[in-house]
C-alpha positions as CSV (number, residue, x, y, z in Angstrom):
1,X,95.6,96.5,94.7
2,X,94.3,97.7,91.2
3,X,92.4,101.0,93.7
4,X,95.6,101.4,95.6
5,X,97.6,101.8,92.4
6,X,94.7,104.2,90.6
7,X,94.3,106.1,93.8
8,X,98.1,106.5,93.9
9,X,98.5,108.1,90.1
10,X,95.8,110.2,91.1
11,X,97.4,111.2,93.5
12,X,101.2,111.4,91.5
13,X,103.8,114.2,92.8
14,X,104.8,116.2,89.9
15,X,108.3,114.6,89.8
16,X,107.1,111.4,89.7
17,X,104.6,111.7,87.2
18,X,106.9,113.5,84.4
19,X,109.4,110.7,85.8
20,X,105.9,108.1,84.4
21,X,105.2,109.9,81.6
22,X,109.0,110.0,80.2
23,X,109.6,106.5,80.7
24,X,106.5,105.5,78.5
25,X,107.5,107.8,76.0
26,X,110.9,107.0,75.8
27,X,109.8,103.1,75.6
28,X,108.3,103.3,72.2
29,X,111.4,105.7,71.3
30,X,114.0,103.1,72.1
31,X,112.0,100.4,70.3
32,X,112.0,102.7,66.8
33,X,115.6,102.9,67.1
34,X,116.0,99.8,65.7
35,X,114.4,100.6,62.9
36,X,117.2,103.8,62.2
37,X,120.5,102.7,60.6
38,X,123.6,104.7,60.0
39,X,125.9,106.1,62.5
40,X,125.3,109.4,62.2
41,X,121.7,109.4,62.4
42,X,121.5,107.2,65.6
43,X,123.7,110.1,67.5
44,X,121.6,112.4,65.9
45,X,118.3,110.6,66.8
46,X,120.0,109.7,70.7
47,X,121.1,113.1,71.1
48,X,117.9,114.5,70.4
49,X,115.3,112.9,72.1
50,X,117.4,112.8,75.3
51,X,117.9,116.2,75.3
52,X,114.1,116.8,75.1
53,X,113.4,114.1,77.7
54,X,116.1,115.2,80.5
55,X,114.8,119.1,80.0
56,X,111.2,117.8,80.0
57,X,112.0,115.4,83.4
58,X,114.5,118.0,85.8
59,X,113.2,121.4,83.7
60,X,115.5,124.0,84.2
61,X,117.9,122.1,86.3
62,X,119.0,120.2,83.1
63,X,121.5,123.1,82.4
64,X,123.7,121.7,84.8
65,X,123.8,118.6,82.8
66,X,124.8,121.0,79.6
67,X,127.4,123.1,81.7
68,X,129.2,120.3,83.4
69,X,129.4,118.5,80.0
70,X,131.2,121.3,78.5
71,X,133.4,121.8,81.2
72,X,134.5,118.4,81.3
73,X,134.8,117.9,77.6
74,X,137.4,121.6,77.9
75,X,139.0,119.5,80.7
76,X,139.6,116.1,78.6
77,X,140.6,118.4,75.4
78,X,143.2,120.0,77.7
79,X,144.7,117.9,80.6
80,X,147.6,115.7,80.5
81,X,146.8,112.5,78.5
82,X,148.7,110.6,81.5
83,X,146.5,112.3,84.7
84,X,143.3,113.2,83.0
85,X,141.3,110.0,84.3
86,X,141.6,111.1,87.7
87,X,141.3,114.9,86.9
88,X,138.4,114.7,85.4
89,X,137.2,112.5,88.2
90,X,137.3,114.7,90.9
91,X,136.1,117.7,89.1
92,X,132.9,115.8,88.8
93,X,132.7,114.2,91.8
94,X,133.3,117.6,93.1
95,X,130.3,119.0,91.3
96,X,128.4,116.4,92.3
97,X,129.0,117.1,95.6
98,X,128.2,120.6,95.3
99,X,124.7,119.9,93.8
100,X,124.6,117.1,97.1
101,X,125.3,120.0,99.7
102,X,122.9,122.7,97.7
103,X,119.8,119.5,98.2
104,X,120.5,119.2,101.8
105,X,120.0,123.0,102.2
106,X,116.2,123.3,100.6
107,X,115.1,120.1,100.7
108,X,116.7,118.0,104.1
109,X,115.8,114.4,104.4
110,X,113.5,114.7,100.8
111,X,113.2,112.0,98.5
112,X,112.1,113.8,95.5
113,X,114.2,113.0,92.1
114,X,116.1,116.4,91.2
115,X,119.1,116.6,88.5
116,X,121.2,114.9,91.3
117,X,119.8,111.6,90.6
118,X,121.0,111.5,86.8
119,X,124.0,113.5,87.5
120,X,125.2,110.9,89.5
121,X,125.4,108.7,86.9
122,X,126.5,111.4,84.2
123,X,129.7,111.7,86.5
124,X,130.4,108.1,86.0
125,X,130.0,108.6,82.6
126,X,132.9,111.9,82.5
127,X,135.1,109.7,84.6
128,X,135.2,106.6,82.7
129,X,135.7,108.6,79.6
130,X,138.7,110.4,80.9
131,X,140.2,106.9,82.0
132,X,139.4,105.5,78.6
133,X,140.8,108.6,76.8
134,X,143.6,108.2,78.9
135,X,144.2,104.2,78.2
136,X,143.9,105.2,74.6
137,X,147.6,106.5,74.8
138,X,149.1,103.8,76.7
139,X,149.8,100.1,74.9
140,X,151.0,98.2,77.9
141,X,147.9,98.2,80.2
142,X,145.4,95.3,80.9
143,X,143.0,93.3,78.9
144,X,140.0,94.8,80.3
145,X,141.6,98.4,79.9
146,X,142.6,97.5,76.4
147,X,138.8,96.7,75.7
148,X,137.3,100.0,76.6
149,X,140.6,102.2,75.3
150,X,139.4,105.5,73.5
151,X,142.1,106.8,71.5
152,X,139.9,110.1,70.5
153,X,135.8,110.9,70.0
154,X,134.3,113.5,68.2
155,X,132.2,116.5,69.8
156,X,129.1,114.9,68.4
157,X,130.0,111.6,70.4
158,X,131.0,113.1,73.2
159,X,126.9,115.4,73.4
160,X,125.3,112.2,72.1
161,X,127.3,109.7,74.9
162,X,126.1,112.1,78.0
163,X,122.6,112.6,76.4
164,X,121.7,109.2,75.5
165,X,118.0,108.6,76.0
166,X,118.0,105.0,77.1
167,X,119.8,106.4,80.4
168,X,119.1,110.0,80.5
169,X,116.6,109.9,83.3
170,X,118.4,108.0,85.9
171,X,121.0,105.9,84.4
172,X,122.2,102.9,84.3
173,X,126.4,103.8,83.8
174,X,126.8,102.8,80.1
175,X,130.5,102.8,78.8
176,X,131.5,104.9,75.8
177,X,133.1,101.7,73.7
178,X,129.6,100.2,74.1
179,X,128.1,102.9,72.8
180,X,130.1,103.5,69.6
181,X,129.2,99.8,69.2
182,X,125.7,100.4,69.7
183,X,125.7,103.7,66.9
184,X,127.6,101.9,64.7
185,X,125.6,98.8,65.1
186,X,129.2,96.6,65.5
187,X,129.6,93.4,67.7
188,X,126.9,92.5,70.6
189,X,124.6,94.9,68.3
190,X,124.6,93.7,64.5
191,X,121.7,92.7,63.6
192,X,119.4,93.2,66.6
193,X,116.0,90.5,67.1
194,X,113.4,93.5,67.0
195,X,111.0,91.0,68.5
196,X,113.1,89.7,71.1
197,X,114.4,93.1,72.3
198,X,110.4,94.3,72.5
199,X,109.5,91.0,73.7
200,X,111.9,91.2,77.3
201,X,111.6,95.4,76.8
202,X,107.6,94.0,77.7
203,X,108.6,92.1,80.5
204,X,111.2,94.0,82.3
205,X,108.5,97.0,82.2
206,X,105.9,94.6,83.4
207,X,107.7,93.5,85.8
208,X,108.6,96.8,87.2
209,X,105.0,97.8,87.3
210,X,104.2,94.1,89.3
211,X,106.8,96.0,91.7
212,X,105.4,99.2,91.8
213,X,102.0,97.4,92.8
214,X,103.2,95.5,95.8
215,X,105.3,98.6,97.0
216,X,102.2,100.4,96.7
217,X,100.1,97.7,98.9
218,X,102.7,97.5,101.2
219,X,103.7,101.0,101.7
220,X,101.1,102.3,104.6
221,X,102.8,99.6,106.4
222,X,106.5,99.9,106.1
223,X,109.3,102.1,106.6
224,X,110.2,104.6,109.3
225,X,107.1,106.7,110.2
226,X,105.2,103.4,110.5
227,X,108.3,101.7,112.7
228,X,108.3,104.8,114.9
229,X,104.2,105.1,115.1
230,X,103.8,101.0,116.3
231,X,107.2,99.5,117.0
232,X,106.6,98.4,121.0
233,X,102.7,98.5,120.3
234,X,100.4,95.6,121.8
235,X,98.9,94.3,118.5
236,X,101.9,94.0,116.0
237,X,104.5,92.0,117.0
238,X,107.8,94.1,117.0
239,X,109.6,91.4,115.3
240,X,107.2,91.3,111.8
241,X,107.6,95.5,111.6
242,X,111.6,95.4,112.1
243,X,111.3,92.7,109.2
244,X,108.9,94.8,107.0
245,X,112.3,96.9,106.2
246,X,112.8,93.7,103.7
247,X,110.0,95.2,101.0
248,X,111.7,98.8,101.0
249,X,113.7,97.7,98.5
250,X,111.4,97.0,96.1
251,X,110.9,100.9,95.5
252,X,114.4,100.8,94.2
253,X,114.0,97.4,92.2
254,X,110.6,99.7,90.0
255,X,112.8,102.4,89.0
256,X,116.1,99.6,88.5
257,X,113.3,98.0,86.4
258,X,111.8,100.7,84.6
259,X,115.2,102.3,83.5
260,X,116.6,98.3,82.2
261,X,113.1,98.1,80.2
262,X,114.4,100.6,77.7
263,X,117.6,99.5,77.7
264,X,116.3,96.0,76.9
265,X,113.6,97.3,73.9
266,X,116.4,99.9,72.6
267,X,118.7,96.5,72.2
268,X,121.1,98.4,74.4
269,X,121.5,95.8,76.9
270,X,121.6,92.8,74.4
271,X,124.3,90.3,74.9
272,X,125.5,87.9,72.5
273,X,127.3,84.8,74.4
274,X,129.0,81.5,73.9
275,X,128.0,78.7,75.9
276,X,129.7,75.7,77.0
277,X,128.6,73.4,74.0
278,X,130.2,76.7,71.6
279,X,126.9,77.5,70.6
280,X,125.7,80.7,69.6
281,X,123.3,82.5,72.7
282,X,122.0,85.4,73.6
283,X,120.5,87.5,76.7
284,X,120.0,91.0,78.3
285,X,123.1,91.4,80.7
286,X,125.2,93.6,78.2
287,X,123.3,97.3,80.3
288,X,122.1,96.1,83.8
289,X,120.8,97.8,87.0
290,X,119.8,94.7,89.3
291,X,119.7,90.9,89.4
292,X,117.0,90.5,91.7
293,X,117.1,86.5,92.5
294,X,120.4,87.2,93.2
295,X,120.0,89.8,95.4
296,X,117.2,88.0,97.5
297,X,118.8,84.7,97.9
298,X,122.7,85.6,98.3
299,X,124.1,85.3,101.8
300,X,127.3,87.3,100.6
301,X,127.6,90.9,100.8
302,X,130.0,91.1,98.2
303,X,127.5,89.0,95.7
304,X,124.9,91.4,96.8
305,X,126.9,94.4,95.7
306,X,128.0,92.7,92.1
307,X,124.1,92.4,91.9
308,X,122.5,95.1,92.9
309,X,123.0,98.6,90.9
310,X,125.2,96.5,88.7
311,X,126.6,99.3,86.4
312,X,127.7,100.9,88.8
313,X,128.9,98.6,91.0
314,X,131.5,97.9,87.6
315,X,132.2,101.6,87.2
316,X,133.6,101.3,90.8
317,X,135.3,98.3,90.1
318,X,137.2,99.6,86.6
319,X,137.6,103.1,87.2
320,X,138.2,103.3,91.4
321,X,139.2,100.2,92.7
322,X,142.1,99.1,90.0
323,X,143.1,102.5,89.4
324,X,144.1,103.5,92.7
325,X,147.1,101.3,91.8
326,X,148.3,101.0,88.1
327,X,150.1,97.7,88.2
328,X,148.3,94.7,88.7
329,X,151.2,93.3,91.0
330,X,149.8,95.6,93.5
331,X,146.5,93.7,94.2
332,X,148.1,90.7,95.5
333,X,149.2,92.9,98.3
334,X,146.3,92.1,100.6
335,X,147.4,95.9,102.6
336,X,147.2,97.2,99.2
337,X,143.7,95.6,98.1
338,X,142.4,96.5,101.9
339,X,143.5,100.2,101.1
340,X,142.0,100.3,97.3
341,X,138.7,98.8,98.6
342,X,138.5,101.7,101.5
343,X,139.3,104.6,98.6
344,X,136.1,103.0,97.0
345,X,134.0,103.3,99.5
346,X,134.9,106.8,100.6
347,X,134.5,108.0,96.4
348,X,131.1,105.6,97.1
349,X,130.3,107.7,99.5
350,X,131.1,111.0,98.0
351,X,128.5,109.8,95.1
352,X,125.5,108.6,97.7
353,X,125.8,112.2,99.2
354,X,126.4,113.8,102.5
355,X,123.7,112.4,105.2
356,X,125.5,110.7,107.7
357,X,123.4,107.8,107.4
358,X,125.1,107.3,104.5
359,X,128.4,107.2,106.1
360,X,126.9,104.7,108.8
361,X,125.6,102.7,106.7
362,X,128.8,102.5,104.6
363,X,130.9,101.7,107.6
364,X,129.0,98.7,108.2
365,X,129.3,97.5,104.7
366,X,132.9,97.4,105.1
367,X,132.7,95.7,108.3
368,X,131.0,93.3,107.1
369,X,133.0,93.0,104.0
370,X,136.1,92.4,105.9
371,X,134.1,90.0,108.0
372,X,133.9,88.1,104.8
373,X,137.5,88.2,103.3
374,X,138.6,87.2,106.6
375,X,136.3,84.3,106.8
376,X,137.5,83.4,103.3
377,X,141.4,82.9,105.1
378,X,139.8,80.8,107.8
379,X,138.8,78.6,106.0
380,X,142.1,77.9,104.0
381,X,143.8,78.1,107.3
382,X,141.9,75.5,109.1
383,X,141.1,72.7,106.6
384,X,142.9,70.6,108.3
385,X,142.6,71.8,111.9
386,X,140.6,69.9,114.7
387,X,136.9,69.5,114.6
388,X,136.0,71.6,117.4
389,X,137.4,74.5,114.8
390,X,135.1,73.2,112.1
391,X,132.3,73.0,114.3
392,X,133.3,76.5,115.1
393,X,133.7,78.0,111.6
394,X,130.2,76.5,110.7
395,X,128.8,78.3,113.4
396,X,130.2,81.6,112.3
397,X,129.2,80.7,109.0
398,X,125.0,80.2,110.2
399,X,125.6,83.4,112.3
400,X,126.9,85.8,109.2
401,X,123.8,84.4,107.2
402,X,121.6,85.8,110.5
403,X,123.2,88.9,110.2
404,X,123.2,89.4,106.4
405,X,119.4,89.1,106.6
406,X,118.5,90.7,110.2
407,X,121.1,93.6,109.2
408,X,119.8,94.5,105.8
409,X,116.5,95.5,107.5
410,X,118.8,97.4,109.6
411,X,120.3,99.1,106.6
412,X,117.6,100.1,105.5
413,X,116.3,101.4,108.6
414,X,119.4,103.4,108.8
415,X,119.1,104.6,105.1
416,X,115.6,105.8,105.9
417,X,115.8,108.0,108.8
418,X,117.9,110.4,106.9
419,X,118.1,112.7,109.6
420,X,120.7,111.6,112.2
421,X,118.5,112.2,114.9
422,X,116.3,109.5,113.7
423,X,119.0,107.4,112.8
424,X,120.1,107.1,117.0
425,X,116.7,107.1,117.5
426,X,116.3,103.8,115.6
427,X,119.2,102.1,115.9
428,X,118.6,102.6,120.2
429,X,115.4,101.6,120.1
430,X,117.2,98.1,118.6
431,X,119.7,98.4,121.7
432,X,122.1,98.8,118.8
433,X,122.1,94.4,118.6
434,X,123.2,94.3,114.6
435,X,125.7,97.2,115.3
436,X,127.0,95.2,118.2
437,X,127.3,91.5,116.5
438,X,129.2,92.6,114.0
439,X,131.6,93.7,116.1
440,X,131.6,90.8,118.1
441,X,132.0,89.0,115.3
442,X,135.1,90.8,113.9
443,X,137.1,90.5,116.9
444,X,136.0,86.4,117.6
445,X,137.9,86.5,114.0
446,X,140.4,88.7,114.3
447,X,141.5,86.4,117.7
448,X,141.1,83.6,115.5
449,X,143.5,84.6,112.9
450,X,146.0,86.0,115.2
451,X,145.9,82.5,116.9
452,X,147.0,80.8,113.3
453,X,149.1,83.3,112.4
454,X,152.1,80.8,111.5
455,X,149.7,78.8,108.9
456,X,148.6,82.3,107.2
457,X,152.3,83.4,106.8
458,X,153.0,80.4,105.2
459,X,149.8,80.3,102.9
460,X,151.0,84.0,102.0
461,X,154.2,82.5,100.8
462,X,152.7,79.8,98.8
């Protein structure tokens, strides 16, 4: 392992080693920053050392960062109070996807990092902004909304927000009221444990590497080229390559990892918490990317999305999902909550980019998704039905767990190929079977349903 890893640095592309290189500078950065006090000098000292990091990682790229922050600040300075949230939101989302369209032309089916991968989660940040600027006017919202309100922000917190080193290189989504708590060194952030927040900064960085390593074993053996090159072979059984899908991910859980390890030594992502006993706790869930165990052990897509790519999984929760309707009446409406959950996935979309893998891939999600709410009613619907329908529902219940975990290979699969031709190349040589039992499975539900159609009207009621 320890040749496979030396023989791979060796061998580095240039965007992953500056990608290397900045995260081991920035590392000792974010732990020094614990040692600056006074608001002022902490924007200064963030502002800075982003800058020179994101110029230094995506060269002379970065300047879109500079121009679209302007722009969007001009935009927030001079849009209606009331609309800018959503102004602002497609202006960057519409940026975004020009910088999506302009990759596809030079570089088709390429998975090297350029300014799209932190622009994507700059765009969150404009967006969230724009919705908090916006709540900042407006006394009769939610809790939640009330939390994150902005009522105004200077330019030097604006620069300093979008530049921020601990999540200059690739994220994670870090909310502007969390910030100004972290400058100010307020709340979740007074009086930091310097040798806690190096401590589990350590860890999450060794960890990332212990990723990196098995990835790196691994890697001749997985993922498409390797599928196409020995699936139907003699010597490898087809069923253990389909499977080896399974440690694709664990590309994504290095850089997830890498980017929380500065979050975590920076005492960005440090949490204070009460537990049940009203004693004082702490942890490292403040600033998250990715809750692995969860993510490996949940049968539940919807559990799997609230752990994976965590901050953004929220920003599409706060700032898509519950402000396509403003009242919260609305979400009891389950037509309602069924429409708002389809606007996410298309803005989802929009932020993944414009292969139509992606599109694929995001039209099984919400397959499967409504798969799972639907399976939720069943259950209310037929606790006191016969036990042929229990026996049923259980079955259902072992087959969704099959697919969850013989379908996220296929997702993978999918979100590998890229190119679409390889996409209906894989999925046929697969006879299309995960594609097919989900299907199945809506409409065995969807029959179901209509069949107790009396008891859901009058659960609706209740």
């Amino acid at each position: 392992m320890t040749a496979t890893i030396l023989s791979f640095l060796k061998n580095l592309p240039d965007d992953q080693s500056r990608l290397l290189l900045s995260i081991m500078i920035t590392f000792p950065i974010g732990f020094l920053n614990n040692f600056i006090h006074g608001e002022k000098q902490r924007k200064i000292y963030g502002l800075i050392f982003g800058f020179i990091i994101q110029i230094y990682m995506y060269q002379y790229a970065a300047l879109h960062i500079l121009i679209s922050s302007t722009l969007t600040l001009i935009i927030i300075k001079l849009s209606d109070r009331k609309r800018v949230g959503w102004i602002t939101t497609i202006y960057g989302f519409t940026y975004l996807s020009l910088l999506h369209i302009y990759r596809m032309i030079y570089d088709y089916g390429g998975w090297s990092m350029d300014i799209t991968t932190i622009m994507m989660s700059t765009v969150c940040k404009f967006s969230s902004l724009a919705f908090c600027y916006s709540d900042g006017e407006n006394h009769n919202q939610s809790r939640y909304r009330e939390k994150y309100a902005v009522k105004n922000f200077t330019l030097l917190e604006f620069f300093s927000y979008v530049y921020f080193y601990p999540v200059c290189l690739m994220g994670p989504f870090l909310e502007f009221a969390d910030y100004i708590d972290y400058v100010k060194e307020s709340n979740d952030y007074k009086d930091i444990p310097k040798i806690k927040v190096l401590k589990n900064g350590i860890l999450r960085l060794l960890l990332g590497f212990f990723y990196a390593a098995v990835y790196l074993t691994v890697k001749p053996y997985i993922g498409i080229s390797f599928f196409w090159e020995n699936f139907g072979g003699k010597y490898v059984p087809d069923i253990l390559i389909y499977y080896s899908f399974f440690f694709q991910k664990y590309r994504y859980y290095t850089a997830f990892l890498f980017a929380e390890s500065i979050c975590y030594v920076s005492g960005l992502s440090f949490r204070r918490v009460t537990t049940e006993n009203n004693k004082q706790d702490s942890d490292f869930q403040k600033v998250k990317n990715i809750n692995i165990i969860a993510c490996e052990t949940t049968t539940s897509l919807a559990k799997f999305f609230q752990n994976w790519n965590i901050s953004i999984h929220l920003y599409l929760k706060r700032y898509i999902h519950f402000r396509v309707y403003d009242k919260e009446e609305d979400y009891k409406d389950s037509r309602k909550v069924t429409w708002a959950k389809s606007i996410t996935f298309m803005v989802s979309g929009f932020w993944h980019g414009f292969y139509p893998s992606y599109y694929i891939l995001f039209s099984h999600f919400a397959f499967f998704m409504a798969i799972e709410d639907s399976m939720v009613l069943l259950k209310k619907v037929t606790q006191s039905g016969t036990n042929y329908e229990k026996i049923a529902l259980k079955f259902l219940e072992i087959f969704k767990c099959f697919i969850f975990f013989t379908g996220g290979c296929y997702m993978v699969g999918i979100l590998d190929s890229l190119h679409i031709s390889d996409m209906y190349k894989f999925m046929k040589l697969l006879y299309f079977l995960p594609s097919i039992s989900v299907l199945c499975m809506m409409i065995i539900i969807k029959i179901w349903l209509n069949s107790r159609s009396k008891e859901i009207k009058e659960l609706k009621k209740k």
